[in-house]
Biopython code that builds the backbone (N, CA, C, O; Angstrom):
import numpy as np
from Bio.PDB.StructureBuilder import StructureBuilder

atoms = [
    (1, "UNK", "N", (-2.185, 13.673, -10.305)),
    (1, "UNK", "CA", (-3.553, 13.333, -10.590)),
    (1, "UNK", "C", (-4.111, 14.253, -11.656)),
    (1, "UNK", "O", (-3.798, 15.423, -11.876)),
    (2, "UNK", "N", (-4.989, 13.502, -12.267)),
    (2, "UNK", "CA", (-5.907, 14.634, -13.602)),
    (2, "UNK", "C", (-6.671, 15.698, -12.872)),
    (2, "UNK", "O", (-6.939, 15.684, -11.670)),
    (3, "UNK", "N", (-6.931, 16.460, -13.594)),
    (3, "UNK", "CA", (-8.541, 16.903, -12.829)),
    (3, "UNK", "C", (-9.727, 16.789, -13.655)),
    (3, "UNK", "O", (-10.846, 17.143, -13.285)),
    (4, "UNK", "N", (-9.350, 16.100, -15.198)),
    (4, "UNK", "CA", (-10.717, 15.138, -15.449)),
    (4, "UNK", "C", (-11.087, 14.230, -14.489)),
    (4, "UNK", "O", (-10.515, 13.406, -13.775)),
    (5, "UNK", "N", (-12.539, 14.731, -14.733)),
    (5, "UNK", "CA", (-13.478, 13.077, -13.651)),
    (5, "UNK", "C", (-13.399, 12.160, -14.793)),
    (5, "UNK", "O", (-13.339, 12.207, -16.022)),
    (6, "UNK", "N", (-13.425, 11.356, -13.894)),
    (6, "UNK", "CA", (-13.554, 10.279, -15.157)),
    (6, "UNK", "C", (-15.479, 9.616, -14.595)),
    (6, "UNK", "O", (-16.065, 9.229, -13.584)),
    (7, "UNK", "N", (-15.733, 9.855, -15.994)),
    (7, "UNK", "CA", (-17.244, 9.286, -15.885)),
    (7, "UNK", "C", (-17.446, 7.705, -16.825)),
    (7, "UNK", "O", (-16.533, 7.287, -17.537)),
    (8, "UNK", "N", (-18.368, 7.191, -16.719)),
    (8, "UNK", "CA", (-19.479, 5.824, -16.971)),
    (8, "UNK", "C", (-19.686, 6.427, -17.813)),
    (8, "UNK", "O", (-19.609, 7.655, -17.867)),
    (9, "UNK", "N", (-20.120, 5.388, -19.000)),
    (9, "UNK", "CA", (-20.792, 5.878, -20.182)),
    (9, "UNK", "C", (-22.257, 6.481, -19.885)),
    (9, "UNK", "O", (-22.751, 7.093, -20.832)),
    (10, "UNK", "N", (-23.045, 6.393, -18.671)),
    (10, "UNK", "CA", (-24.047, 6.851, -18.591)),
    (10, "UNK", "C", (-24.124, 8.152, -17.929)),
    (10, "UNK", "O", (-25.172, 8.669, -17.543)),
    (11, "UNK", "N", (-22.679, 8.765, -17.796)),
    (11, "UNK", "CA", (-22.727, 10.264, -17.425)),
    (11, "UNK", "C", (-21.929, 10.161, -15.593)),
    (11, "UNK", "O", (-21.134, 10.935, -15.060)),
    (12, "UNK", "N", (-22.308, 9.405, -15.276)),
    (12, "UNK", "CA", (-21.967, 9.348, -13.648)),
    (12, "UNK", "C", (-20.898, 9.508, -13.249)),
    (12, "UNK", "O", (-20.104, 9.794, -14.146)),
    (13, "UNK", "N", (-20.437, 9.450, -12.160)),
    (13, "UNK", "CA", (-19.478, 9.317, -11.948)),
    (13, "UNK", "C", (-18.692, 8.307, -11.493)),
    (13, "UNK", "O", (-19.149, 7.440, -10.747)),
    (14, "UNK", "N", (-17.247, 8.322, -11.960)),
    (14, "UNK", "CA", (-17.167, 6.242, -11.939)),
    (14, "UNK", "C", (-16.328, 6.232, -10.545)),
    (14, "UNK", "O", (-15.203, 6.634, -10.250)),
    (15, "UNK", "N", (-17.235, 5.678, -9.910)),
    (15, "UNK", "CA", (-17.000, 5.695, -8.271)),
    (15, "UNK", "C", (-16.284, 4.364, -8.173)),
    (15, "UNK", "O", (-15.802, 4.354, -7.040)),
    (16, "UNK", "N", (-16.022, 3.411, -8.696)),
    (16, "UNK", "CA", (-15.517, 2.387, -8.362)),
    (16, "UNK", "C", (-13.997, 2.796, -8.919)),
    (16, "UNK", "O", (-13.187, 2.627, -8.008)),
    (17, "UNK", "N", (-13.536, 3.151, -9.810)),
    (17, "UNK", "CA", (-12.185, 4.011, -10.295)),
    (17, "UNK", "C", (-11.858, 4.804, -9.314)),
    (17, "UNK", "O", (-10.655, 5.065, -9.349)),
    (18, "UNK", "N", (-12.631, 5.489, -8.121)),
    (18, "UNK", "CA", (-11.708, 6.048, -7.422)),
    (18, "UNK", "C", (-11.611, 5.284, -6.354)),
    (18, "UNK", "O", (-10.649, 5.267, -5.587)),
    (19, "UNK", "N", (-12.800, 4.501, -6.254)),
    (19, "UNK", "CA", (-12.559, 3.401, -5.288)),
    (19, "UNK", "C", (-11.368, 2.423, -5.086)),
    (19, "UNK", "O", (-10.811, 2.016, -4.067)),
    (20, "UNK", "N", (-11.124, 2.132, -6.721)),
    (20, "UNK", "CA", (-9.671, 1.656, -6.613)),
    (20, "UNK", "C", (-8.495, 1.842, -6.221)),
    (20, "UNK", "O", (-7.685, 1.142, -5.612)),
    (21, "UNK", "N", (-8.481, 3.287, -6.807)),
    (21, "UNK", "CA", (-7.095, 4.298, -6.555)),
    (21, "UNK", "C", (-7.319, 4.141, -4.515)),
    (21, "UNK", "O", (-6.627, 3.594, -3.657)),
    (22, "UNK", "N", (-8.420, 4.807, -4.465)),
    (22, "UNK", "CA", (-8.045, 5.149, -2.843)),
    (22, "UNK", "C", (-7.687, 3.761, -2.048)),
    (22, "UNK", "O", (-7.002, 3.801, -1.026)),
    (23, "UNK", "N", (-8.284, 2.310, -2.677)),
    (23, "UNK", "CA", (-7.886, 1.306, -2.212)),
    (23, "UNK", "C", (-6.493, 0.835, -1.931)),
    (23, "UNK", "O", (-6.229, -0.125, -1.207)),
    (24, "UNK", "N", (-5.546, 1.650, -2.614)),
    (24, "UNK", "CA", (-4.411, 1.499, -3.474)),
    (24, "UNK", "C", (-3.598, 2.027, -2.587)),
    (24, "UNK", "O", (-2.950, 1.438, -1.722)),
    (25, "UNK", "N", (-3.663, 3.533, -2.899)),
    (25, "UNK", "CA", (-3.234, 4.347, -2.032)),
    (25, "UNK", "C", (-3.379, 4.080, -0.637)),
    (25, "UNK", "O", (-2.426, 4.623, -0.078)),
    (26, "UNK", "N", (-4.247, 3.400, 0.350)),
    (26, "UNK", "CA", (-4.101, 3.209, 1.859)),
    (26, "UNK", "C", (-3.615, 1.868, 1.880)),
    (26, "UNK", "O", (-3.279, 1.590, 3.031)),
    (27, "UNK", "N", (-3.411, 0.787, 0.977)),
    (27, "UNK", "CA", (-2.646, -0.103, 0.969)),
    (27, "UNK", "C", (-0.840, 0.436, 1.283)),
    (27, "UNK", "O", (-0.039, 0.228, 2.195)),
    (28, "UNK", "N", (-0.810, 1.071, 0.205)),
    (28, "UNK", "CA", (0.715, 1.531, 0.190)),
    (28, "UNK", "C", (1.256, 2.454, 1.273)),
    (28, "UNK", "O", (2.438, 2.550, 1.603)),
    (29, "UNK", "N", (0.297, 3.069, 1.741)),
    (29, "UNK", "CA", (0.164, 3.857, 3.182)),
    (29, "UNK", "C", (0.472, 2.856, 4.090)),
    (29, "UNK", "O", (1.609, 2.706, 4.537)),
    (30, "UNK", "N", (-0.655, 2.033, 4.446)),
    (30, "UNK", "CA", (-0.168, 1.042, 5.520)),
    (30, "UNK", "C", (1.521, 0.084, 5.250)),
    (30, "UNK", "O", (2.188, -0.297, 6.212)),
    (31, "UNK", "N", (1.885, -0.120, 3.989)),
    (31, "UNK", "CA", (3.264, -1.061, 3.747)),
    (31, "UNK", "C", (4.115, 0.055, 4.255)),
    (31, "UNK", "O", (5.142, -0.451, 4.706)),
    (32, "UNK", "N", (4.137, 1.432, 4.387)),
    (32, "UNK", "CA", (5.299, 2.368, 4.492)),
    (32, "UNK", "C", (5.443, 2.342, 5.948)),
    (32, "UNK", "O", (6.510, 2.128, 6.522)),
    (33, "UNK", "N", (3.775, 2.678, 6.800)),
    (33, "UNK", "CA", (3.923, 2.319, 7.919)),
    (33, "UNK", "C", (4.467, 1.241, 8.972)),
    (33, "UNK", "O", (5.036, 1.288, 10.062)),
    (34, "UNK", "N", (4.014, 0.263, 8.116)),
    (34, "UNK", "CA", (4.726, -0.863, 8.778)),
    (34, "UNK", "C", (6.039, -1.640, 8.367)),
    (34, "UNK", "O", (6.424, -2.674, 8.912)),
    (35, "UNK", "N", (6.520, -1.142, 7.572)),
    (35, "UNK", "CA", (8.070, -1.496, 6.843)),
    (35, "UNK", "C", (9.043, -0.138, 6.938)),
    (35, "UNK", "O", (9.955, -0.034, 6.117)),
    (36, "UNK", "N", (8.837, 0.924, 7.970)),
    (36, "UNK", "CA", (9.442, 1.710, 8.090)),
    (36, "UNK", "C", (10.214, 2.930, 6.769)),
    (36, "UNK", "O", (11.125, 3.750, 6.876)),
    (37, "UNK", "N", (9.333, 2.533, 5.601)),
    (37, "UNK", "CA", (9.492, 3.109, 4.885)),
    (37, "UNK", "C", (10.252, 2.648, 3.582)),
    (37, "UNK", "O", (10.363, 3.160, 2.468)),
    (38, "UNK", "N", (10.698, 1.571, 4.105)),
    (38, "UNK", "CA", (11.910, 0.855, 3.122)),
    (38, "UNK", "C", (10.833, -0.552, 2.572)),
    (38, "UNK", "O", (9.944, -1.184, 3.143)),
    (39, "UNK", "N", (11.324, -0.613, 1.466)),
    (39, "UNK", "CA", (10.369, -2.000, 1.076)),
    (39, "UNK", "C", (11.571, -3.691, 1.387)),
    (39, "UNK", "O", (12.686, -3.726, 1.909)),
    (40, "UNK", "N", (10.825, -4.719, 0.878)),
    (40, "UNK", "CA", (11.282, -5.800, 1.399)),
    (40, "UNK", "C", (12.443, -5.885, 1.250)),
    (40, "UNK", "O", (13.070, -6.422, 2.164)),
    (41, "UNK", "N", (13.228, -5.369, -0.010)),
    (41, "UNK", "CA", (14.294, -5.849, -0.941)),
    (41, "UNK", "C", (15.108, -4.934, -0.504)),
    (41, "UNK", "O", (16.294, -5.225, -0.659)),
    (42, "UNK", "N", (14.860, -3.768, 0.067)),
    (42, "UNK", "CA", (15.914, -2.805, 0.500)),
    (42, "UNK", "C", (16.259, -3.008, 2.495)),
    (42, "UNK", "O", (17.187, -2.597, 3.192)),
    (43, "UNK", "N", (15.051, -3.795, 2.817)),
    (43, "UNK", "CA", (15.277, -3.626, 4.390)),
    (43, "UNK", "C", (16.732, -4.666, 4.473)),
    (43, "UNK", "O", (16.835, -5.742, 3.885)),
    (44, "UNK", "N", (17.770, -4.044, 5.339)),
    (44, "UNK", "CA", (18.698, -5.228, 5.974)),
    (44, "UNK", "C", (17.897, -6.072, 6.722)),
    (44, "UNK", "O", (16.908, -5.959, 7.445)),
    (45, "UNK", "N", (19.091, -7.518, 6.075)),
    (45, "UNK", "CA", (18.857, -8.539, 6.749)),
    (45, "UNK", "C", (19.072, -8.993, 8.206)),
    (45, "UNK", "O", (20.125, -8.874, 8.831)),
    (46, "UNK", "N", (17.691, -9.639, 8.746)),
    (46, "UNK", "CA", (18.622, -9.894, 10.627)),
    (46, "UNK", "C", (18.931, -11.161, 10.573)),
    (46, "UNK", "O", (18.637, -11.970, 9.693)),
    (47, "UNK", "N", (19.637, -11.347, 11.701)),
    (47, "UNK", "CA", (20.463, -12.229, 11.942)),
    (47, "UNK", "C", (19.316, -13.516, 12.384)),
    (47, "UNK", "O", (18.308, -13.045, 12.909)),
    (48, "UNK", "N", (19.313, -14.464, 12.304)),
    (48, "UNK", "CA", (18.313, -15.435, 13.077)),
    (48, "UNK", "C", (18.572, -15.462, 14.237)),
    (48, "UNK", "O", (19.692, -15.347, 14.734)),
    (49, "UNK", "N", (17.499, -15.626, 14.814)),
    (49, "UNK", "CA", (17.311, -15.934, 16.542)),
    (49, "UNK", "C", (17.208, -16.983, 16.988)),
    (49, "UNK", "O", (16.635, -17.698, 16.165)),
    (50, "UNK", "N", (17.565, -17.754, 18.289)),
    (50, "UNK", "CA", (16.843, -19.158, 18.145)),
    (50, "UNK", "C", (15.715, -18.838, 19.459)),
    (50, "UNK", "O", (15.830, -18.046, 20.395)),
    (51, "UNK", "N", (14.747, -19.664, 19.160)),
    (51, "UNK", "CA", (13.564, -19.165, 19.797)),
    (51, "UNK", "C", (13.661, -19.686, 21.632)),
    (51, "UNK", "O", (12.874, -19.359, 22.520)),
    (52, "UNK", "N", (14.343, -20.177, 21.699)),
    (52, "UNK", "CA", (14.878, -20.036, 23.474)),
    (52, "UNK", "C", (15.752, -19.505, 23.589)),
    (52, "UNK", "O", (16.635, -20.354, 23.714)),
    (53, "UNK", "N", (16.181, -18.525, 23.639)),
    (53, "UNK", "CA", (17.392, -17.737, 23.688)),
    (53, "UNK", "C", (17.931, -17.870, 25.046)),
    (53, "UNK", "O", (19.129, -18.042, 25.267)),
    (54, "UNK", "N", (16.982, -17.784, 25.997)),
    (54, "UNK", "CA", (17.623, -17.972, 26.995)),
    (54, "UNK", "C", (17.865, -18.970, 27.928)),
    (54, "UNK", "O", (17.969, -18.706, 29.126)),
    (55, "UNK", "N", (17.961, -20.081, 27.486)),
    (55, "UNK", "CA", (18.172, -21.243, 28.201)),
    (55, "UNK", "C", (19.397, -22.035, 27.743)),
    (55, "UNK", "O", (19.694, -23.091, 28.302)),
]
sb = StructureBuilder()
sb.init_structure("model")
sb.init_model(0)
sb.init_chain("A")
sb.init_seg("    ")
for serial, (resi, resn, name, xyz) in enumerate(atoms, 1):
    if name == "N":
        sb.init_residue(resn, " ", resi, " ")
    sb.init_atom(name, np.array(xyz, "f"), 0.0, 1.0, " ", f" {name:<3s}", serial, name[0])
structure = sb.get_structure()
C-alpha cells in the first residue's frame, strides 16, 4: 500500500477509493474462507454423488 492519501479534487479525502479497496479486500477474505484457500481452478475435483445414496 502507498502512504499517499489519495484526495478529491476538492481536498478531501476520497472515501469511496478506500471504500473500494476495503470492499475488495473482505470479498477475497471471505473466497479464502470458504474455498479453503485454494481457488476454483486449483480445488480437486469430486466425484458425483447420486442424491439417494442410500436406497
Amino acid at each position: 500500500m502507498t502512504t499517499e492519501i489519495k484526495t478529491r479534487p476538492d481536498g478531501s479525502i476520497d472515501t469511496a477509493h478506500y471504500m473500494k479497496i476495503g470492499r475488495q479486500m473482505r470479498s477475497d477474505q471471505a473466497m479464502t474462507l470458504l474455498t479453503g484457500g485454494a481457488r476454483k481452478e486449483e480445488r480437486p475435483r469430486r466425484k458425483p454423488r447420486a442424491l439417494f445414496s442410500f436406497l
